[in-house]
C-alpha positions as CSV (number, residue, x, y, z in Angstrom):
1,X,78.9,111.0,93.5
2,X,82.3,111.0,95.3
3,X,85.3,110.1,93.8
4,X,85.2,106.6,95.9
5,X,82.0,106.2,94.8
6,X,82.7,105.9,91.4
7,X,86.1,104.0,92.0
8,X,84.2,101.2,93.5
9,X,81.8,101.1,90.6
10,X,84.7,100.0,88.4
11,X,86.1,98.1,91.0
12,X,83.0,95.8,91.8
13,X,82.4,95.0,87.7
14,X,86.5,94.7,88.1
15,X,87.3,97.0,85.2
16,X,91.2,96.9,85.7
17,X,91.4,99.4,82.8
18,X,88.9,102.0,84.2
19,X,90.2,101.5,87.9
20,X,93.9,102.1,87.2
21,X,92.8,105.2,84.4
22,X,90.2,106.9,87.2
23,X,92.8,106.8,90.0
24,X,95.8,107.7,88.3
25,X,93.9,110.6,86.5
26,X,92.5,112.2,90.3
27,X,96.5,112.2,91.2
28,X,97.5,113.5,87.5
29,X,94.8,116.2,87.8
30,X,95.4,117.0,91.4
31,X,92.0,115.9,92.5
32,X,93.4,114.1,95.5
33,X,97.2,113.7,96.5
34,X,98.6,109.9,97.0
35,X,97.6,109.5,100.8
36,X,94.2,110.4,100.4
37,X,93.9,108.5,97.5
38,X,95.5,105.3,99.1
39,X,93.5,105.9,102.6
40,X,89.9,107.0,101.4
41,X,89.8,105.2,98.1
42,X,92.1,102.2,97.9
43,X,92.2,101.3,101.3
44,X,87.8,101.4,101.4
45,X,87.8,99.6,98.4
46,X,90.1,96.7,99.7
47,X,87.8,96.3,102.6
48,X,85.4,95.1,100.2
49,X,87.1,92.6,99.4
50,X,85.9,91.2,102.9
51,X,82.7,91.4,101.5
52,X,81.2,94.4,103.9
53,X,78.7,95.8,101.5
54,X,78.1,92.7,99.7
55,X,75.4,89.3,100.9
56,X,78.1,87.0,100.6
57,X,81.5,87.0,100.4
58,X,83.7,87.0,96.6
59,X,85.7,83.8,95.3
60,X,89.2,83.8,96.1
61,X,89.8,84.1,92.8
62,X,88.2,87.3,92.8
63,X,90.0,88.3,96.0
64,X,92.8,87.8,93.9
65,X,92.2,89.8,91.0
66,X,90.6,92.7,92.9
67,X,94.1,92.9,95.1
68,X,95.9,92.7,91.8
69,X,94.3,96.0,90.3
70,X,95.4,97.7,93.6
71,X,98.6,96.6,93.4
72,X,99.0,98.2,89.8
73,X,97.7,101.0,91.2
74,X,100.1,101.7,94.0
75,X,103.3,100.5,91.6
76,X,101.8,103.5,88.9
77,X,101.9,106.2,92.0
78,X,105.8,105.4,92.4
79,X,106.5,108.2,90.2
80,X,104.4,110.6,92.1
81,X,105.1,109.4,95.5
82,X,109.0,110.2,94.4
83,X,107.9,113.8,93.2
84,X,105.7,114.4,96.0
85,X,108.2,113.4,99.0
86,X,110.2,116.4,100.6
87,X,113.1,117.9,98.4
88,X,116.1,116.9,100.8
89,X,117.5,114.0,100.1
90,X,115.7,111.4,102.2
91,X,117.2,110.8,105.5
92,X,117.1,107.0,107.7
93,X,116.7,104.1,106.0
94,X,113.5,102.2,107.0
95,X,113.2,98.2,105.9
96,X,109.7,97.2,105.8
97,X,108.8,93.1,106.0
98,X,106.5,91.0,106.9
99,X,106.8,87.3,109.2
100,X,106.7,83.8,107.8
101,X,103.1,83.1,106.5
102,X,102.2,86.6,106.4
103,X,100.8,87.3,102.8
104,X,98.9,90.1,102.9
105,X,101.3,92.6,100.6
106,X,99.2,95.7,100.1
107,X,99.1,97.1,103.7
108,X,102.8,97.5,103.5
109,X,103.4,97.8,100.0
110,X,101.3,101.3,100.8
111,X,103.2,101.9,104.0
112,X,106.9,101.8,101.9
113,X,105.0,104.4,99.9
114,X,104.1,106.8,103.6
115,X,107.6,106.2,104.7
116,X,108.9,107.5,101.3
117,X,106.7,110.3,101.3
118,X,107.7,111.3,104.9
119,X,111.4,111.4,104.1
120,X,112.7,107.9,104.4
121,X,115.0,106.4,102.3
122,X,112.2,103.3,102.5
123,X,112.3,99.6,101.0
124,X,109.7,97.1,101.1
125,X,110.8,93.3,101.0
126,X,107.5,91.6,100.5
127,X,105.1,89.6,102.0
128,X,106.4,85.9,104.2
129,X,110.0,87.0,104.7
130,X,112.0,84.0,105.7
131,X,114.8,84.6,108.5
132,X,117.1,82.7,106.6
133,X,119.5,85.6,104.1
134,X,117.4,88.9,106.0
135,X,119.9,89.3,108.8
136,X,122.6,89.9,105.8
137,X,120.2,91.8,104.1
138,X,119.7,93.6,107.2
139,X,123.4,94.4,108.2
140,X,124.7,95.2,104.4
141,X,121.7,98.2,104.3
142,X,122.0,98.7,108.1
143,X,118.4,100.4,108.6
144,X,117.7,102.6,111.3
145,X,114.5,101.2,111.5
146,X,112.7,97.9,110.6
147,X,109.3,97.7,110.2
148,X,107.5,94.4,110.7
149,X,103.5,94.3,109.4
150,X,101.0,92.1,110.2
151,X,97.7,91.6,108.9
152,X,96.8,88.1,110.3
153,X,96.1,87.6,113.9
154,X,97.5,84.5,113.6
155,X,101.1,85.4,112.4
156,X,101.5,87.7,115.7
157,X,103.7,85.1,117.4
158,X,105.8,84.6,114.5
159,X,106.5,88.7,114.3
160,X,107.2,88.0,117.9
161,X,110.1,85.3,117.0
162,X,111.0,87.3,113.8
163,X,111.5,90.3,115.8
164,X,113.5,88.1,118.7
165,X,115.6,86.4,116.1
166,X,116.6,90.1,114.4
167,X,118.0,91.7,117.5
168,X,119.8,88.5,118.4
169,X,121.9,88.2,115.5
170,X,122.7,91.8,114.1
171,X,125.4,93.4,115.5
172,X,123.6,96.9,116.0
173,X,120.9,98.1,117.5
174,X,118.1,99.2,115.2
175,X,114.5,100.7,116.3
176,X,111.7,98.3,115.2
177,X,108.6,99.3,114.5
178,X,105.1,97.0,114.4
179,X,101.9,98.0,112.8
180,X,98.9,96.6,110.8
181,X,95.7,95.4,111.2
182,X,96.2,92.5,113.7
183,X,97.2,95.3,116.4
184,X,93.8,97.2,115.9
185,X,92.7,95.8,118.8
186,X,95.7,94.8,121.2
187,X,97.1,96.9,124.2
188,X,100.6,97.9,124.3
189,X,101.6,95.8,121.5
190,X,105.2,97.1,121.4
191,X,105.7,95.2,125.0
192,X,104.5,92.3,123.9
193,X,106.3,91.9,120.5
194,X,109.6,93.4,121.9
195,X,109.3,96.5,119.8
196,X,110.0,99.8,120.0
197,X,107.6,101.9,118.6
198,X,103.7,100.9,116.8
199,X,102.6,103.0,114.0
200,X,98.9,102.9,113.4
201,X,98.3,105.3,110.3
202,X,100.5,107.8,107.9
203,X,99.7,110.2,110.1
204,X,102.0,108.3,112.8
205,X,104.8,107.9,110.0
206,X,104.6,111.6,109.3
207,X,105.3,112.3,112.9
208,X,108.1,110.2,112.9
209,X,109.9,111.9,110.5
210,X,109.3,114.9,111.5
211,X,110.9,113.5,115.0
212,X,107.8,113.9,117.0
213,X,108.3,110.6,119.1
214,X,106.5,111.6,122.1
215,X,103.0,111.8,119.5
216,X,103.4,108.6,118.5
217,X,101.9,105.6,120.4
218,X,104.5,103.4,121.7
């Protein structure tokens, strides 16, 4: 049995305890390093969630709760992601958000975590981030980069306003980035959002801090 084997064992009788304990312990023990445990167990495991493996799909209310032990997770790595990043001081500033109605918080909640761990000085704002207070959030961190996820199809024209409204009213230029599951399938999804640059995986943030443009899809 593999280690997201058993994961998902606790996961599907949602044994918050064991969950958190198992995952933590494969970091603390060296078993797997953050990234692989967020891409080949936590991100697998949220997947079900969608009911993939399952007849029918869970209750919301067990959507809920499921999310909610991955979230504890990924806040308990903080300490490790901070230990594991690179030993110079971090470099750009990255803001990660999300558009107006766009709830799904784990995707990017991880992706602060990639950014961090690929030498950004990273911050994640949450989930259905009103325009209203971000430009000032915006110009008092100056970021060289915002990062705007979506998970939900249907919040791709508000990332497109969202992203509009940003480089309308801040008085500097930054590079915005897009990425998340509703661009799985799109072409050229920078174009159509007005973006800069669209970051698929970690491996894709790596590059970008390691100044590899020309690798990553834009």
């Amino acid at each position: 049995m593999n280690y997201y084997e058993q994961f998902i064992i606790y996961f599907e009788r949602e044994d918050k305890e064991n969950c958190v304990s198992y995952a933590l312990g494969l970091v603390d023990e060296g078993k797997v390093d953050v990234i692989t445990l967020y891409n080949n167990i936590l991100k697998p495991a949220l997947y079900e969630i969608a009911g993939n493996r399952q007849p029918q799909k869970i209750s919301v209310a067990q959507e809920h709760l499921r999310t909610a032990i991955v979230r504890t997770i990924i806040e308990c790595c903080y300490p490790y992601v901070l230990q594991a990043r690179k030993k110079n001081e971090p470099r750009e500033r990255v803001i990660i958000l999300c558009p107006v109605e766009e709830y799904h918080e784990i995707g990017p909640r991880m992706v602060e975590d990639f950014f961090t761990l690929a030498g950004f000085n990273a911050l994640y704002l949450g989930g259905n981030t009103p325009l209203f207070g971000l430009v000032e959030i915006l110009e008092k961190n100056a970021p060289e980069y915002i990062a705007v996820s979506v998970t939900n199809y249907y919040n791709i024209f508000a990332a497109k306003k969202l992203i509009s409204e940003i480089r309308s009213k801040l008085s500097y230029k930054p590079k915005i980035i897009i990425g998340g599951y509703a661009f799985q399938d799109r072409d050229e999804p920078t174009q159509d959002l007005g973006a800069d640059l669209y970051l698929n995986s970690s491996e894709d943030i790596d590059r970008l801090g390691r100044g590899e443009f020309d690798e990553v899809r834009t």
